[in-house]
N, C-alpha and C positions, 0 to 999 in steps of 0.2 A: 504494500500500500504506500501510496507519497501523500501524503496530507500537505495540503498547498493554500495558500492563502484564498480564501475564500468569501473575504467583505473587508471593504477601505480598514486598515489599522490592524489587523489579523497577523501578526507579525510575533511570534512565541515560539521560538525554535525548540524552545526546551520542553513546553506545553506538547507541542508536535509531536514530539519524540518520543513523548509518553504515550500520547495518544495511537502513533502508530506501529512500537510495540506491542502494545498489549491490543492490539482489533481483533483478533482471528479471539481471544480470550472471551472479550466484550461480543464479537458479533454471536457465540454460541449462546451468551447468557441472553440476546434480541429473540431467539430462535429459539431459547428452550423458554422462556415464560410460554409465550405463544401457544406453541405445543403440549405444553401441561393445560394451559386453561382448555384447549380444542380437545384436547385426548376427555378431560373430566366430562365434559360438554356431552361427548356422543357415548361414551358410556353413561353417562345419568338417562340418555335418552333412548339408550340401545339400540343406534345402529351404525352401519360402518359407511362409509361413504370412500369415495374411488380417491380422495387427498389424504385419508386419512392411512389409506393400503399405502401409498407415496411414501408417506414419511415413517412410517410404523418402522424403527430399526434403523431409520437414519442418523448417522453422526457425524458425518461430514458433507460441509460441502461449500461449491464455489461462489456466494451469491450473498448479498446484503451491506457489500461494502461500502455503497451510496448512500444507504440508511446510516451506515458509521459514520461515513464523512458527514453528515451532515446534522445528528446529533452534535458529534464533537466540536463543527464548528459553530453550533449553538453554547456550547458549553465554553467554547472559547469567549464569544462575544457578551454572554452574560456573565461568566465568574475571572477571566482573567487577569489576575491579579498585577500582569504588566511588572514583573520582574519585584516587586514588593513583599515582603510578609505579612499576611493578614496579622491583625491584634487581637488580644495579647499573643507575644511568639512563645512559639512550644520549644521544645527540645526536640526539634527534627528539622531537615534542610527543607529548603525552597522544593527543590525536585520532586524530595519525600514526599512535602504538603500539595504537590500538586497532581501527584500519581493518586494518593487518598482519595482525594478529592474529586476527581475525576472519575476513578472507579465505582466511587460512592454513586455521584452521578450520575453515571453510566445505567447500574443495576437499577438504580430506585427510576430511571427513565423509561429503562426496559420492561420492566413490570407495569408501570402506567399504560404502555403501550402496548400491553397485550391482552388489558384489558377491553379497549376499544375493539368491537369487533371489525371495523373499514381494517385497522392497522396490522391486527391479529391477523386476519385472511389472507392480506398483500402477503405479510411477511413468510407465510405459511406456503401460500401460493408460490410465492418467487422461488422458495427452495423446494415444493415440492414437484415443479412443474418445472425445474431448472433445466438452461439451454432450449425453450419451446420457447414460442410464441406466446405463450399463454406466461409464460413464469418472467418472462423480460418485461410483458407490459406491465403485469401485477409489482415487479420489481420498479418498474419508472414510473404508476401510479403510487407506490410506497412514500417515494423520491418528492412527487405532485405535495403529495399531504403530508409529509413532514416539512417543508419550506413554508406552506402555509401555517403551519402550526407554530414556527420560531419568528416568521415574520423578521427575519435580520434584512438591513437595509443594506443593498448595495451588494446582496448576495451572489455571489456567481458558482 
């Protein structure tokens, strides 16, 4: 992944760095809420459905990097601290508090978002429909409705 500037002042190499270590980490934890709340779903309601054969036993896969990039640089735009230590300072670096922080983030974003059912579906869809037609548009409707939802100016 290259995380790249993405709205006027977006400029956090070190932010970055964190952020795109740790994606493939973050993109599992986008991908497993999702699938726990849809798997609870059609068993509460006893039946099986042809996305649901898709992913049953899936753990990997290539898809929802866009959803990352653009969480993150939501999370850029509203908490980056621009090279400062938040107050009062802890006993941990910059870096530390920004990896934290970020993960934190991340998870409690990921779970928000799979409880939406529009967001849950794309995201479900994109990986279980991956490389089709069907799983690239669910992927760049994902992509639609998360930029709507950060609303960052100047987004590219």
């Amino acid at each position: 992944m290259i995380v790249g500037k993405r709205f006027p002042g977006d400029e956090n190499p070190i932010l970055m760095g964190i952020q795109r270590d740790r994606s493939g980490q973050m993109i599992v934890h986008l991908f497993g809420f999702a699938k726990t709340r849809y798997f609870r779903a059609i068993q509460f309601v006893g039946v099986d459905t042809e996305l649901a054969k898709k992913l049953r036993g899936k753990d990997s896969f290539d898809h929802l990097q866009e959803a990352h990039d653009i969480i993150a640089a939501n999370f850029r735009f509203r908490f980056d601290p621009g090279g400062q230590m938040i107050l009062p300072f802890e006993d941990t670096s910059y870096e530390e508090y920004l990896k934290i922080s970020w993960i934190k983030f991340f998870i409690e974003e990921a779970k928000e978002l799979a409880e939406y059912d529009i967001t849950a579906k794309m995201i479900l869809t994109a990986v279980g429909y991956e490389n089709t037609e069907i799983g690239l548009q669910a992927e760049k409707n994902l992509g639609i409705i998360l930029q709507e939802r950060y609303e960052i100016p100047g987004f590219e």
